[in-house]
PDB file with one MODEL, atoms N, CA, C and O in Angstrom:
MODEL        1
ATOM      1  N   UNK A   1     -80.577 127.281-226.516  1.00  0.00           N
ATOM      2  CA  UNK A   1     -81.836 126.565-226.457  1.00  0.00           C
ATOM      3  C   UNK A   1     -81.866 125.566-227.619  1.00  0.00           C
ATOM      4  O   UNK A   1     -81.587 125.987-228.741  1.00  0.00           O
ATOM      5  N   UNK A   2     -82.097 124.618-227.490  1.00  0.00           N
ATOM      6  CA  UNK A   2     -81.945 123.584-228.478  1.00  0.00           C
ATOM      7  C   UNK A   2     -83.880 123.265-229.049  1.00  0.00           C
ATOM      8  O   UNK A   2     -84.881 123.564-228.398  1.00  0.00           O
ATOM      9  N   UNK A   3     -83.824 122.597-230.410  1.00  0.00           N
ATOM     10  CA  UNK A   3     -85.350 122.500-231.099  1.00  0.00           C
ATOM     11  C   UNK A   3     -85.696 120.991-230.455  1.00  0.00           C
ATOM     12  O   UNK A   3     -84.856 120.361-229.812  1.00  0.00           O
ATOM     13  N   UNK A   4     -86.623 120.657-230.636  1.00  0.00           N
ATOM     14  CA  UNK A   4     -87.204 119.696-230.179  1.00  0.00           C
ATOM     15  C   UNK A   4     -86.713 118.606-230.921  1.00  0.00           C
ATOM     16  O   UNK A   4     -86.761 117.630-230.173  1.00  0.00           O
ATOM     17  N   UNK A   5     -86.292 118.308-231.951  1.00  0.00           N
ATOM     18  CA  UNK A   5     -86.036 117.436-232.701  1.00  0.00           C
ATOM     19  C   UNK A   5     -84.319 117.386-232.098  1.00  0.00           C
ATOM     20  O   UNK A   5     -83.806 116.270-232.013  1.00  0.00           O
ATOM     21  N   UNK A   6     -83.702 118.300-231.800  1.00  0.00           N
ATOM     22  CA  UNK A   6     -81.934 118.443-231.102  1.00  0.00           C
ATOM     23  C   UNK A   6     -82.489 117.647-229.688  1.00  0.00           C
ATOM     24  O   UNK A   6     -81.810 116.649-229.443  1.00  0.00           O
ATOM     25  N   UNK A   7     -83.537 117.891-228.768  1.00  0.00           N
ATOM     26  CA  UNK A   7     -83.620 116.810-228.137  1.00  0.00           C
ATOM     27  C   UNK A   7     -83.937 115.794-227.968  1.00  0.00           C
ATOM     28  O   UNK A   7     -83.448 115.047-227.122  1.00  0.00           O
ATOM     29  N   UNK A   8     -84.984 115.474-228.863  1.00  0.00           N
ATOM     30  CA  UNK A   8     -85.061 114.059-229.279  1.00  0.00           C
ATOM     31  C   UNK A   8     -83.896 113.454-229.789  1.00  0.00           C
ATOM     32  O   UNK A   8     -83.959 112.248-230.025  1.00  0.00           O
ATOM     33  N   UNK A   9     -82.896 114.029-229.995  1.00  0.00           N
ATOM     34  CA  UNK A   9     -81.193 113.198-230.635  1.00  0.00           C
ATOM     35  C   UNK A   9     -80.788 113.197-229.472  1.00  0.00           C
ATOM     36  O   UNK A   9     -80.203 112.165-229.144  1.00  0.00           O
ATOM     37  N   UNK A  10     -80.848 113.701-228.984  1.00  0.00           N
ATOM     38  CA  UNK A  10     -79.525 114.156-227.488  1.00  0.00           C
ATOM     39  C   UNK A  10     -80.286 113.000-226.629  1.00  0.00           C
ATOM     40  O   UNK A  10     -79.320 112.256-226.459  1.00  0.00           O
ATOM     41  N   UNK A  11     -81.307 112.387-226.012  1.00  0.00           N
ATOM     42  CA  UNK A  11     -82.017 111.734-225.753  1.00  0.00           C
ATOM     43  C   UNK A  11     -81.838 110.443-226.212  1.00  0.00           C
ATOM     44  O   UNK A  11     -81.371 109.643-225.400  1.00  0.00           O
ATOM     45  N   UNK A  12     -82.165 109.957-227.603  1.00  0.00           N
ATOM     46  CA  UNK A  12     -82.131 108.389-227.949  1.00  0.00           C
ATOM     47  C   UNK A  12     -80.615 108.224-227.597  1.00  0.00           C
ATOM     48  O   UNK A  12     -80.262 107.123-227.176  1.00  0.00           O
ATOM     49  N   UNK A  13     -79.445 109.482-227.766  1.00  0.00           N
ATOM     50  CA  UNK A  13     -78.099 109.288-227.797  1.00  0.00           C
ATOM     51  C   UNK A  13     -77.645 108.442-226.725  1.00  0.00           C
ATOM     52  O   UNK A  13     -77.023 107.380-226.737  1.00  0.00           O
ATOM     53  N   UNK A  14     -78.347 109.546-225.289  1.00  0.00           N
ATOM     54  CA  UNK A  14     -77.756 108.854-224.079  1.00  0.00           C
ATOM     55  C   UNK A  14     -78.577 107.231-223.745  1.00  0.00           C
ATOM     56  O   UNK A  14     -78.049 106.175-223.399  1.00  0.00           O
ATOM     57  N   UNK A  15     -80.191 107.575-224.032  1.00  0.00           N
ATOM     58  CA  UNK A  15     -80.851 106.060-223.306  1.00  0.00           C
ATOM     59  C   UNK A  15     -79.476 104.860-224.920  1.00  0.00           C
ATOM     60  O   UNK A  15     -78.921 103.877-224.429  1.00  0.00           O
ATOM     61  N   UNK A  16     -79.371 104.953-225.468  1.00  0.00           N
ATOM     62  CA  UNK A  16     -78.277 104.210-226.049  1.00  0.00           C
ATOM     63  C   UNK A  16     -76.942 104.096-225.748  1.00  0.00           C
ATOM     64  O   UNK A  16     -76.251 103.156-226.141  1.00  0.00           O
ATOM     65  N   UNK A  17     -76.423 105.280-224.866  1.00  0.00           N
ATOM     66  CA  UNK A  17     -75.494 104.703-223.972  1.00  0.00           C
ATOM     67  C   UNK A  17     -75.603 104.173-223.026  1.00  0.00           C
ATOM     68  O   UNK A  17     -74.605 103.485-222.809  1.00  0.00           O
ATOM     69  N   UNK A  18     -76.708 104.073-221.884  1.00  0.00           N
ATOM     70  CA  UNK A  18     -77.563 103.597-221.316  1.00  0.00           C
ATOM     71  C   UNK A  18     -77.797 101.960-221.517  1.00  0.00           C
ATOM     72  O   UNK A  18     -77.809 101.111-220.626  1.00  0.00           O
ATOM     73  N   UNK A  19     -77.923 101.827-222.496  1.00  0.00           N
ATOM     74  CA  UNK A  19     -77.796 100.460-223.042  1.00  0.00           C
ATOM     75  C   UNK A  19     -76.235  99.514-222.943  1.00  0.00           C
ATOM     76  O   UNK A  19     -75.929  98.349-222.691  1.00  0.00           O
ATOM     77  N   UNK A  20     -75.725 100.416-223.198  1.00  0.00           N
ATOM     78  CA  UNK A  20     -74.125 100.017-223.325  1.00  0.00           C
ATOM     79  C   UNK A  20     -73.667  99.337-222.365  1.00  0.00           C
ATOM     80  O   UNK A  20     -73.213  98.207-222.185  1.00  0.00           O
ATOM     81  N   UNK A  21     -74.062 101.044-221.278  1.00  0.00           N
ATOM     82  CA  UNK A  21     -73.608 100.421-219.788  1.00  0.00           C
ATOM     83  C   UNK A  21     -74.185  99.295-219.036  1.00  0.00           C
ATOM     84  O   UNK A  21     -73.574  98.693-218.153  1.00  0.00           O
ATOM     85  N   UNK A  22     -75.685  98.967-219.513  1.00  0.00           N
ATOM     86  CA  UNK A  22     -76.001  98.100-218.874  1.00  0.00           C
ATOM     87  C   UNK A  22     -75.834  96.581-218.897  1.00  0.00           C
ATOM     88  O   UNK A  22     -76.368  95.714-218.206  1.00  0.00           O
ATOM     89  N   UNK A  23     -74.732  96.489-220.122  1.00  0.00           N
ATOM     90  CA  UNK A  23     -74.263  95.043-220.271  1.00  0.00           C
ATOM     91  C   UNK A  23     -73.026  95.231-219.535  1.00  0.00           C
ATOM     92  O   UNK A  23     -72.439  94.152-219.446  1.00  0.00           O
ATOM     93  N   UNK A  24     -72.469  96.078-219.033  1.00  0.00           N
ATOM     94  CA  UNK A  24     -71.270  95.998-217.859  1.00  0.00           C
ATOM     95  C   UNK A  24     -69.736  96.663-218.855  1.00  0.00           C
ATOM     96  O   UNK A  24     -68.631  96.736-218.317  1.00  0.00           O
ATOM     97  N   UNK A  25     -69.964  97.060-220.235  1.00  0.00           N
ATOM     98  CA  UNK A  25     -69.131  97.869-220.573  1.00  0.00           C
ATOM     99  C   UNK A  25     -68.412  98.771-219.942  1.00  0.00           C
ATOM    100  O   UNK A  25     -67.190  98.752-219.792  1.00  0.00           O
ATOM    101  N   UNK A  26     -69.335  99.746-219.484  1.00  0.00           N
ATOM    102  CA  UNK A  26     -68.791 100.683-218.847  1.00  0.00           C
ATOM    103  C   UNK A  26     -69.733 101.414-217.666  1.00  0.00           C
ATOM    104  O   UNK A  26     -70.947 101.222-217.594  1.00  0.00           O
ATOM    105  N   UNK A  27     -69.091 102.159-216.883  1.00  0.00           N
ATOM    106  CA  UNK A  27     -69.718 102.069-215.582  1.00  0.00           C
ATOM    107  C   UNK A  27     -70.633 104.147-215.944  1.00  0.00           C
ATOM    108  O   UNK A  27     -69.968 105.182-215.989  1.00  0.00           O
ATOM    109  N   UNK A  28     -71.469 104.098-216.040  1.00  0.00           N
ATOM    110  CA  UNK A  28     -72.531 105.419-216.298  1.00  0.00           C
ATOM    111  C   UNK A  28     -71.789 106.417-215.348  1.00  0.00           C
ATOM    112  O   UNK A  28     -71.063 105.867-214.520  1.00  0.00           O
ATOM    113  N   UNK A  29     -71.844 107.950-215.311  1.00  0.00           N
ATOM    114  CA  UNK A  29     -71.570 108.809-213.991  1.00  0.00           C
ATOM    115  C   UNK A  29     -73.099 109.285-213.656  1.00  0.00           C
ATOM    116  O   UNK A  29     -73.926 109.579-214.520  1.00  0.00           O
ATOM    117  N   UNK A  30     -73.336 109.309-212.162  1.00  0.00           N
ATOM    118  CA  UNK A  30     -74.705 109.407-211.581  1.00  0.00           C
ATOM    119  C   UNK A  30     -75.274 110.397-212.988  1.00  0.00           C
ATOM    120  O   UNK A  30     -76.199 110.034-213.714  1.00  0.00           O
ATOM    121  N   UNK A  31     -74.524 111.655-213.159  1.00  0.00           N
ATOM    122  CA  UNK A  31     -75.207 112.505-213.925  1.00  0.00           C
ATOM    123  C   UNK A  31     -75.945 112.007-215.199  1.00  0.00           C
ATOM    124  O   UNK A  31     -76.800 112.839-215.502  1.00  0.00           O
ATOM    125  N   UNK A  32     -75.931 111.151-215.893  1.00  0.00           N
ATOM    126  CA  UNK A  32     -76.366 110.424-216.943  1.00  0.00           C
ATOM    127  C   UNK A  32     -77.484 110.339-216.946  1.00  0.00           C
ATOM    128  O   UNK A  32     -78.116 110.879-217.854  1.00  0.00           O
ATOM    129  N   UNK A  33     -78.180 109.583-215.859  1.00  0.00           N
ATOM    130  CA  UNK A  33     -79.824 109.635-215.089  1.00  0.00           C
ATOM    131  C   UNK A  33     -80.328 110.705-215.412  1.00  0.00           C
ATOM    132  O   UNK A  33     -81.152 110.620-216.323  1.00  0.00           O
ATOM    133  N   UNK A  34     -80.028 112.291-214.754  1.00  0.00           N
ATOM    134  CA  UNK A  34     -80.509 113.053-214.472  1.00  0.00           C
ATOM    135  C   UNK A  34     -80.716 113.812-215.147  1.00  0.00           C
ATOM    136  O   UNK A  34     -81.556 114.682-214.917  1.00  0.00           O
ATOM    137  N   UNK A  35     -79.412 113.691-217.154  1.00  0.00           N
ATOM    138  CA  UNK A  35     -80.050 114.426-217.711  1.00  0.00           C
ATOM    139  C   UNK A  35     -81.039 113.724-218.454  1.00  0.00           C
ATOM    140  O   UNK A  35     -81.866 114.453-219.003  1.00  0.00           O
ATOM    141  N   UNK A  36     -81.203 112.209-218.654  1.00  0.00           N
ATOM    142  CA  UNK A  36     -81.965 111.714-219.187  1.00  0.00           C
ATOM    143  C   UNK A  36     -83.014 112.213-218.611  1.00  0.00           C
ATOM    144  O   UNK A  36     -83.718 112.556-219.561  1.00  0.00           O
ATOM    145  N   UNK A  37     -83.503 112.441-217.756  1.00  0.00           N
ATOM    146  CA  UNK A  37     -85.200 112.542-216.687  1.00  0.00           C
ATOM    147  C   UNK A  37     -85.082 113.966-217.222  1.00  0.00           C
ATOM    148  O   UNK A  37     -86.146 114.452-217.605  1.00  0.00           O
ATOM    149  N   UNK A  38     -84.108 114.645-217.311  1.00  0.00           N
ATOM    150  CA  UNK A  38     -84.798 116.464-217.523  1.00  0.00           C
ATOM    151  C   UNK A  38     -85.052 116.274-218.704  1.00  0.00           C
ATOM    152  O   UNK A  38     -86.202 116.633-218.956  1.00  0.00           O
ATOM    153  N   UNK A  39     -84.195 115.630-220.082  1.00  0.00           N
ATOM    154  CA  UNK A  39     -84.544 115.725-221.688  1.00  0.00           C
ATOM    155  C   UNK A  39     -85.692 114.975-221.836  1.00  0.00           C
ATOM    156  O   UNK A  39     -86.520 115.162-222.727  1.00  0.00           O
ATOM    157  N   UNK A  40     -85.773 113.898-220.745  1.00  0.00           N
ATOM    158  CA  UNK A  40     -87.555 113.289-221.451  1.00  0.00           C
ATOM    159  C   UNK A  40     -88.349 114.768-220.510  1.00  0.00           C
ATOM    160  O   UNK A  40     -89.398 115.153-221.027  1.00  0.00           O
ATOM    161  N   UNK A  41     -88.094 115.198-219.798  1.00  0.00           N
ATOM    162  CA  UNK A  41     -89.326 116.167-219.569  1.00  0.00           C
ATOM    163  C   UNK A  41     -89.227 117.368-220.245  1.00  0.00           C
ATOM    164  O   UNK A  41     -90.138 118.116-219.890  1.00  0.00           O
ATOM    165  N   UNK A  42     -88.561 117.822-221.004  1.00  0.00           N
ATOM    166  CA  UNK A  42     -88.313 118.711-221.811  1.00  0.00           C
ATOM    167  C   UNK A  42     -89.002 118.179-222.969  1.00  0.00           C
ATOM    168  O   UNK A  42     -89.985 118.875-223.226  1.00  0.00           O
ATOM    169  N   UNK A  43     -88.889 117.440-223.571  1.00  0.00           N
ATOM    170  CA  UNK A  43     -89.418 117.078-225.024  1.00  0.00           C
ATOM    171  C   UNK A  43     -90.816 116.804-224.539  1.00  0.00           C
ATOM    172  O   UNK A  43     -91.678 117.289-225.271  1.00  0.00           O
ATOM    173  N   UNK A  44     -91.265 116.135-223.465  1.00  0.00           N
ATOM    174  CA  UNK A  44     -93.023 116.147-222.797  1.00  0.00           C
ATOM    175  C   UNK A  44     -93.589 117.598-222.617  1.00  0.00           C
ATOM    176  O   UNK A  44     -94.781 117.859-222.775  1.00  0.00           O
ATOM    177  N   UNK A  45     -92.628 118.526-222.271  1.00  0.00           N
ATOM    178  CA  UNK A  45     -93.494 119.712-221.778  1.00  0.00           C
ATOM    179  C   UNK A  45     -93.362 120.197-223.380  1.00  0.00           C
ATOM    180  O   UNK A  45     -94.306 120.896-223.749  1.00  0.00           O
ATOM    181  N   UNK A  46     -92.430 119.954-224.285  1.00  0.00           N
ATOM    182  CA  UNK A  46     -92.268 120.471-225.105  1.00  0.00           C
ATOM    183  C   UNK A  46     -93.835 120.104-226.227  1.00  0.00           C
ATOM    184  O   UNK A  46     -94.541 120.966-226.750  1.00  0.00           O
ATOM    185  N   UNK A  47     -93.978 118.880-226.310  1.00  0.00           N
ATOM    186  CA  UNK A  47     -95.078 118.300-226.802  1.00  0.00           C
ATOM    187  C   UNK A  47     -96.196 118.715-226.646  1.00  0.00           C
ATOM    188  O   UNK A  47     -97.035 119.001-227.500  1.00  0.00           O
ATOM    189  N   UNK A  48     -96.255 118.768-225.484  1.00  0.00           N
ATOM    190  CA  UNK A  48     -97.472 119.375-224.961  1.00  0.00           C
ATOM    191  C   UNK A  48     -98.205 120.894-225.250  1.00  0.00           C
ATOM    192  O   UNK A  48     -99.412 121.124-225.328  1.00  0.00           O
ATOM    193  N   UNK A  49     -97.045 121.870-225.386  1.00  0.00           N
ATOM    194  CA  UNK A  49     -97.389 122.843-225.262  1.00  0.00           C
ATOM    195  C   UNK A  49     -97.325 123.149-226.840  1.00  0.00           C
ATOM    196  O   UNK A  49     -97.962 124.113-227.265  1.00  0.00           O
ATOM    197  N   UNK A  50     -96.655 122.441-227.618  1.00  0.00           N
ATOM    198  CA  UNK A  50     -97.051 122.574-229.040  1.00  0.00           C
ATOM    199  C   UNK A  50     -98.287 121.970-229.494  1.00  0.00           C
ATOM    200  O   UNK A  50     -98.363 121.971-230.723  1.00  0.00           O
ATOM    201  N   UNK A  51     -99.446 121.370-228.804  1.00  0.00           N
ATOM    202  CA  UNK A  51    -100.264 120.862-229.064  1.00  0.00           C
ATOM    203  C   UNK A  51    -101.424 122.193-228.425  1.00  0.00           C
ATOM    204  O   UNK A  51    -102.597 122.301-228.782  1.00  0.00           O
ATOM    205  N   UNK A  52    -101.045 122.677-227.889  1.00  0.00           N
ATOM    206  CA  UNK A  52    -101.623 124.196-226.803  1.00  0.00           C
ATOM    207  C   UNK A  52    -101.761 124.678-227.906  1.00  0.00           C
ATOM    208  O   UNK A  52    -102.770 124.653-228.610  1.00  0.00           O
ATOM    209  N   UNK A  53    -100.971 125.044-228.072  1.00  0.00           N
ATOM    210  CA  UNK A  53    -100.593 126.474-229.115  1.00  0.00           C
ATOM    211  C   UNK A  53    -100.955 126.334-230.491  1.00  0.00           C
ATOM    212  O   UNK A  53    -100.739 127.252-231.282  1.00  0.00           O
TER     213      UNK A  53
ENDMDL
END
């Protein structure tokens, strides 16, 4: 299980490779997307529920 702050790194890491690819460097694998969309909803639910609690 990683801390919230390990996903906020793991996160800026990829939308910055993300960046890379999108000047035509290099070509992303579908999976890239998908963990980006689960780590931003992980650090949202994560936010959230530290604001709960």
């Amino acid at each position: 299980m990683f801390t919230l702050k390990e996903k906020q790194y793991l996160l800026k890491l990829l939308q910055a490779e993300k960046r890379k690819s999108f000047w035509g460097l290099r070509k992303r694998d579908p999976l890239h997307d998908k963990l980006v969309e689960k780590l931003e909803q992980m650090v949202r639910n994560e936010q959230v529920n530290k604001e709960h609690l």
